[in-house]
C-alpha positions as a printed Julia matrix, in Angstrom:
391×3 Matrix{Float64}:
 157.52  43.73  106.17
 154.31  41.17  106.91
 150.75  42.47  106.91
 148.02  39.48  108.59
 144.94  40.87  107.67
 141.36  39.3   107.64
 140.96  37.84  110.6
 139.53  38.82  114.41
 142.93  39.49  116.35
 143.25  38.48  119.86
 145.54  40.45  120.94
 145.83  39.86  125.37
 146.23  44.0   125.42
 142.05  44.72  124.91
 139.07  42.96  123.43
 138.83  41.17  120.1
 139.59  43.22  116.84
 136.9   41.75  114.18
 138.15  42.25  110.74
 142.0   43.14  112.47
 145.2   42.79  111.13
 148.82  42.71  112.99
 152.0   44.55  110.56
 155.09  42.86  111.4
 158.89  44.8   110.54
 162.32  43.21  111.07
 161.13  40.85  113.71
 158.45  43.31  115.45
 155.27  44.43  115.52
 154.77  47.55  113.92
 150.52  47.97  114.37
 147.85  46.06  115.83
 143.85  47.09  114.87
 141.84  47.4   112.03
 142.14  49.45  108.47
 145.81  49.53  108.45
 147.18  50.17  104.99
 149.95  47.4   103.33
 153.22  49.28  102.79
 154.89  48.97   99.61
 156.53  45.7    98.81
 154.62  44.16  102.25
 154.19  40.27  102.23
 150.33  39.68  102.86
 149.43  36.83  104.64
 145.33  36.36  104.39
 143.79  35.15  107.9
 141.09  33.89  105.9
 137.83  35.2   108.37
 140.04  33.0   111.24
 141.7   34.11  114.24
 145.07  35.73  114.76
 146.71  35.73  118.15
 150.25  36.0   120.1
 151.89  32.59  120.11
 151.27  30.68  122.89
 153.71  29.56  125.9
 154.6   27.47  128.1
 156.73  28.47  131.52
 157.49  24.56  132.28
 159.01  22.28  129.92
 161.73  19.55  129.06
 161.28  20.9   125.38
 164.78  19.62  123.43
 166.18  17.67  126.8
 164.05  14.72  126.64
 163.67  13.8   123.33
 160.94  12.45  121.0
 161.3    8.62  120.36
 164.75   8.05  122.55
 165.04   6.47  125.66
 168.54   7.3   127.81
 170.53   8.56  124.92
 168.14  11.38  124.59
 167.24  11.71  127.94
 169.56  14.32  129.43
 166.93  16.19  131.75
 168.49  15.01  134.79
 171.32  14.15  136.23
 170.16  11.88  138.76
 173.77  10.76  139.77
 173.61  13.89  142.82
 170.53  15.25  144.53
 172.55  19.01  144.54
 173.08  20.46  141.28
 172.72  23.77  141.01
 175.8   24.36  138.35
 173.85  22.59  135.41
 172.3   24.32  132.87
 169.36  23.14  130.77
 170.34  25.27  127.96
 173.58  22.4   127.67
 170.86  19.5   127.12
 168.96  21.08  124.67
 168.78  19.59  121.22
 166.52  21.9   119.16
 166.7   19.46  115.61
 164.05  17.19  117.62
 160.74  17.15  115.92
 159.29  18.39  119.22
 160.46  21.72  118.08
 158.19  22.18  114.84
 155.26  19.94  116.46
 155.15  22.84  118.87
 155.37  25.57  116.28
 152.89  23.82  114.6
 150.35  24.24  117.99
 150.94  27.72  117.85
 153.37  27.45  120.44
 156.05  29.98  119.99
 158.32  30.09  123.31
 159.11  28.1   126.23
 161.28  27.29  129.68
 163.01  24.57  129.6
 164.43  23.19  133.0
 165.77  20.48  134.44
 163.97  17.55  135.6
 162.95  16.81  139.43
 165.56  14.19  140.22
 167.28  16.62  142.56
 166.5   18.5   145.1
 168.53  21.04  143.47
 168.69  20.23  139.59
 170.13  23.96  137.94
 169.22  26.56  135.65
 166.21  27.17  133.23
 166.36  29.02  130.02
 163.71  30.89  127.95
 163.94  29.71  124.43
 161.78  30.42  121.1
 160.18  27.02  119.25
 162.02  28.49  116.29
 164.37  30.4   114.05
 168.09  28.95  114.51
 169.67  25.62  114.63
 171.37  26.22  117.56
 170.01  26.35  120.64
 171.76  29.75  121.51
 170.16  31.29  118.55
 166.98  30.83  120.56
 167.76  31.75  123.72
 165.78  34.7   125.4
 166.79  34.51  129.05
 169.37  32.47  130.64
 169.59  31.74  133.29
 165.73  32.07  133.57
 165.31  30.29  137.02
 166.71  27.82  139.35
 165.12  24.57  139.32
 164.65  22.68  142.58
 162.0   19.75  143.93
 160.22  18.31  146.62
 157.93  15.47  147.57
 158.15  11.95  145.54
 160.44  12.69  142.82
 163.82  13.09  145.29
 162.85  10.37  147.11
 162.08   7.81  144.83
 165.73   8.26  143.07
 167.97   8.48  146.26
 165.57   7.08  148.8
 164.35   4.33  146.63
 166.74   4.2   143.82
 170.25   4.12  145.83
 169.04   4.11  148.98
 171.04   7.36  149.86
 169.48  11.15  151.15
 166.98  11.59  150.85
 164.86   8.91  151.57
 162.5   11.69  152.93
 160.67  14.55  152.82
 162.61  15.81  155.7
 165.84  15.49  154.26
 165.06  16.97  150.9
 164.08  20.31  152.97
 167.45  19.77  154.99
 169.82  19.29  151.72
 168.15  22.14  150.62
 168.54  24.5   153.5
 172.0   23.12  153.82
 173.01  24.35  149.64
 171.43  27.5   150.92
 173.07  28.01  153.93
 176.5   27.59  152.24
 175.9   29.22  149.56
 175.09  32.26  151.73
 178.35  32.19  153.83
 180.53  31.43  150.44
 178.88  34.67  148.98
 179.36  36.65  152.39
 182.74  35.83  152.45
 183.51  36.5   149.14
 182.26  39.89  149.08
 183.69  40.92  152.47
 187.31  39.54  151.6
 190.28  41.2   150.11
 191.26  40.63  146.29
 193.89  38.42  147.4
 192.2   36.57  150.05
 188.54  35.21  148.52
 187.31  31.78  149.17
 188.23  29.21  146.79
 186.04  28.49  143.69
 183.0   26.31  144.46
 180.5   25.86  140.98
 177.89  24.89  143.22
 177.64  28.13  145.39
 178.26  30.3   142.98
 175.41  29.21  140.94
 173.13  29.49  144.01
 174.32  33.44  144.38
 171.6   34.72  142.14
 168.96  33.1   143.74
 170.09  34.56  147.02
 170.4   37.99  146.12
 167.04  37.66  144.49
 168.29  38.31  141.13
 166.59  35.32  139.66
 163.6   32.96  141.03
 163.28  29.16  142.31
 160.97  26.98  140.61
 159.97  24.76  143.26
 158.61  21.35  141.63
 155.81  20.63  144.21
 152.79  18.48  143.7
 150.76  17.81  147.46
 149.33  20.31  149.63
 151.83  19.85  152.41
 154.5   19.71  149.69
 153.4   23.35  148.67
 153.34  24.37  152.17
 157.11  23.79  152.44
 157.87  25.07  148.96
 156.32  28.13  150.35
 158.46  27.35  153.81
 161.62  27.35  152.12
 160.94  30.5   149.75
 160.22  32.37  152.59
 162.91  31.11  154.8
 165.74  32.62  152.4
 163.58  35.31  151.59
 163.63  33.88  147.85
 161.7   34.72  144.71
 159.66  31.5   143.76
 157.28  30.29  141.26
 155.32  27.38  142.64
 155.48  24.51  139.81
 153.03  22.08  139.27
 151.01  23.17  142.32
 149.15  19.87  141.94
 146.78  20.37  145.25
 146.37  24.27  145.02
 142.87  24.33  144.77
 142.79  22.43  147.9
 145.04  25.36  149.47
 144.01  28.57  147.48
 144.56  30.82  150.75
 147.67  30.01  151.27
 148.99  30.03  147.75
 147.45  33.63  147.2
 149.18  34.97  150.73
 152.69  33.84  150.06
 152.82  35.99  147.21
 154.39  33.62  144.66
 153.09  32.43  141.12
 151.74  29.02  139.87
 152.18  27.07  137.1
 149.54  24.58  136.62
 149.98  21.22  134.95
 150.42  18.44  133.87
 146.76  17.4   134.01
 146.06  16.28  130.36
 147.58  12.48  131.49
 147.1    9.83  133.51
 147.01   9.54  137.74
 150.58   8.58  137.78
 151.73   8.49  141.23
 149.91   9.05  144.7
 151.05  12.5   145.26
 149.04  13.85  142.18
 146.32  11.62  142.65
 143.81  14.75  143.2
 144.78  16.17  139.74
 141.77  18.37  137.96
 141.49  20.63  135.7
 139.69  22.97  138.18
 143.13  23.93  139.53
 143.98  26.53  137.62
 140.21  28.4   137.84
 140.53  28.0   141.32
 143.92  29.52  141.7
 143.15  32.42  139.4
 139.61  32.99  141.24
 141.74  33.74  144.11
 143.68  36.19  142.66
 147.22  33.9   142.26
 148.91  34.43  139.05
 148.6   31.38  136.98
 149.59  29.89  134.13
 149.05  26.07  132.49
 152.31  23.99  131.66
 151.93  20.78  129.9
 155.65  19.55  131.55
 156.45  18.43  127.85
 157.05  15.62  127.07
 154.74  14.36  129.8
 151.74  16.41  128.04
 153.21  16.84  123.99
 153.63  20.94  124.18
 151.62  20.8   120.97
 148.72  20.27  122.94
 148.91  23.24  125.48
 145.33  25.32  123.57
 143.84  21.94  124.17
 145.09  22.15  127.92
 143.39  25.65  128.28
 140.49  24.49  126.65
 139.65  21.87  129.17
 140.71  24.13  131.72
 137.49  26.14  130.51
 135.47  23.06  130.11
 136.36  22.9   134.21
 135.13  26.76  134.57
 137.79  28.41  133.75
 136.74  32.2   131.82
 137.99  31.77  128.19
 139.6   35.05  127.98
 141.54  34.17  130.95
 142.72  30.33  130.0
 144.29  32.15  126.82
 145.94  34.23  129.13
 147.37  31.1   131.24
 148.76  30.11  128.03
 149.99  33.94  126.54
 150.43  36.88  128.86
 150.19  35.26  132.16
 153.61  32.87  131.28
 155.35  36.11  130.04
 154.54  37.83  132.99
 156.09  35.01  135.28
 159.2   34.43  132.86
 159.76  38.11  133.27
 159.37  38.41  129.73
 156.16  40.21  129.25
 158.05  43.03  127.13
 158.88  40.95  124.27
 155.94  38.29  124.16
 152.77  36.78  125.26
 150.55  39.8   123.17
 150.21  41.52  120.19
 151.58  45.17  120.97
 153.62  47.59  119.07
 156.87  47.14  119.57
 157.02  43.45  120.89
 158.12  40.34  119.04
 156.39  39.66  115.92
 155.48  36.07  117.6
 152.65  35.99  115.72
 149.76  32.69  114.95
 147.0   32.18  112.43
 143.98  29.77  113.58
 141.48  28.81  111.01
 139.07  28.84  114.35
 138.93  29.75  117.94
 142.35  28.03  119.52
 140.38  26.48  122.01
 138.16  24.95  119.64
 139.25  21.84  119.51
 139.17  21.11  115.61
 141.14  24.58  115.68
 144.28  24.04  112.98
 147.14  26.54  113.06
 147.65  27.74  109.15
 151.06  29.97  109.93
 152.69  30.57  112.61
 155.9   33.47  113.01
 158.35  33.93  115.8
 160.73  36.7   115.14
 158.75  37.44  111.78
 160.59  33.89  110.67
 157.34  32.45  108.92
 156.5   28.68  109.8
 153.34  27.36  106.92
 151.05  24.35  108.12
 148.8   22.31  106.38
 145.78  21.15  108.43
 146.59  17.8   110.59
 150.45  18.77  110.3
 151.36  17.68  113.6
 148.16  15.48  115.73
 150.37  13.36  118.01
């Protein structure tokens, strides 16, 4: 049993708790709020007059799949060989010994998607892992599959169109591979359900992993950057009446109407880098302020390793620096992710009976001298020093 006491607990559920403390049992949170009494033989951890808060996450990453100081041989977020690959799974890529792993923990970031890359139109399946608490990946895992991964505008085209000089070379043709995956997907799984024991269609990988997303049993993260981009994101969803999550979402405060009507969730990010390529050339950190002021659930994603996930408070930080309400940029980093993972009821805040994913800040998180001193996921407790992990 863990008792964090002495510090004002931010816990996503209702306002601040000065003087709080969080008890923590078997991996869980057993009370959040002030006063509460230290059970017998209960580990104390001292806050110090800091800040204790859910740990943070991150709905978009390439956390373990492209890793830290590798080129190609630890590169495996996409398998640009095909641009339809639905049957791959992130969670295979995933090497959670790289030092990405503890840098994160050590940002007070405690869980994460990791999905494919944007190579493909259609690229395969995201998982929800923690940052911590088992050398294998599959120790980690919360949800897989989480999502299927799929992406529009430059990406495609600049490794087929470009790259091999096969489909697609354009936009048009990424929407038309995709409708076509779709399309027979949808008669495999029609047939397949209306045909006798003895008679089913052969075995295809492919459509098979498409069936969930069909039946609506798992979402599409559509990697879109541009407005008109978004517009067929939204197209497509719609289309195949699909559950999506809009990701990247580059131009959405160009577009916040239509975002808000189709229904579907953003995820906000990269912006902490450098005007890369031309469709992300009207990258701010406004974005996610403007999408939220319109009533679209948002969160921020640093697309690690293009942003180090380390630095996702500093992320929401500027995001307030660009308007953003404080209270609600540390939920675009906590409850709001949860909520579009679909994991809400384990993470993201600091309630009875969810997760002990638990982090100590010396300050305010988006202060941006802020140090985490411990961080906990799953109770597991993870010391820092301050300046641990600044790259």
């Amino acid at each position: 049993m863990i008792l964090i006491r002495n510090g004002t607990v931010i816990s996503m559920e209702g306002p601040d708790i000065p003087d709080g403390s969080v008890l923590a049992d078997g991996g869980v949170i057993k009370a959040v709020g002030k006063g509460i009494t230290a059970p017998a033989d209960c580990e104390i951890i001292d806050a110090g007059g800091g800040y204790i808060l859910p740990g943070f996450i991150d709905a978009h990453t390439h956390l373990g799949t492209h890793e830290t100081g590798l080129r190609w041989e630890g590169n495996d977020t996409n398998e640009a060989t095909e641009p339809l690959t639905p049957h791959l799974r992130a969670l295979d890529g995933i090497n959670p010994m790289d030092e990405s792993f503890a840098a994160s923990r050590g940002g007070g970031i405690t869980a994460a998607a990791v999905s494919p890359g944007s190579a493909n139109v259609i690229g395969g399946y995201a998982v929800a892992i923690k940052t911590g608490g088992s050398v294998s990946v599959d120790g980690l895992v919360m949800r897989q599959p989480l999502a299927m991964k799929c992406a529009l505008g430059e990406n495609p085209k600049s490794v087929y169109g470009q790259g091999k000089k096969v489909s697609p070379q354009t936009r048009m043709a990424s929407a038309a591979l995709f409708r076509e995956a779709m399309l027979k997907a949808r008669e495999y799984m029609e047939k397949k359900e209306k045909a006798e024991p003895d008679k089913k269609p052969d075995y295809n990988m492919r459509h098979e992993a498409l069936i969930p997303v069909l039946k609506g049993e798992i979402p599409i993260h559509i990697h879109a950057h541009r407005a008109d981009d978004i517009h067929t994101a939204i197209r497509l969803a719609k289309e195949f009446s699909l559950k999506a999550v809009l990701v990247h979402c580059t131009e959405g405060h160009l577009i916040p109407e239509s975002v808000k009507e189709s229904g579907f969730a953003a995820m906000v990010g990269p912006t902490l880098t450098h005007k890369s390529k031309p469709e992300v050339i009207n990258k701010t950190f406004a974005t996610v302020n403007i999408l939220n002021s319109a009533g679209v659930r948002v969160c921020i994603t640093t697309d690690h390793p293009v942003t180090p996930l380390q630095h996702l408070p500093l992320c929401a930080a500027l995001a307030v620096q660009a308007g953003m309400d404080r209270d609600e940029a540390l939920k675009a980093i906590s409850i709001y992710p949860a909520e579009i993972m679909g994991l809400s009821h384990r993470i993201g805040s600091l309630k009875e009976g969810k997760d002990a994913d638990i982090v100590v800040w010396d300050k305010h998180p988006l202060d941006a001298t802020a140090s985490v001193q411990v961080t906990l996921i799953d109770g597991k407790i993870y010391s820092f020093s301050p300046k641990s992990f600044t790259s």
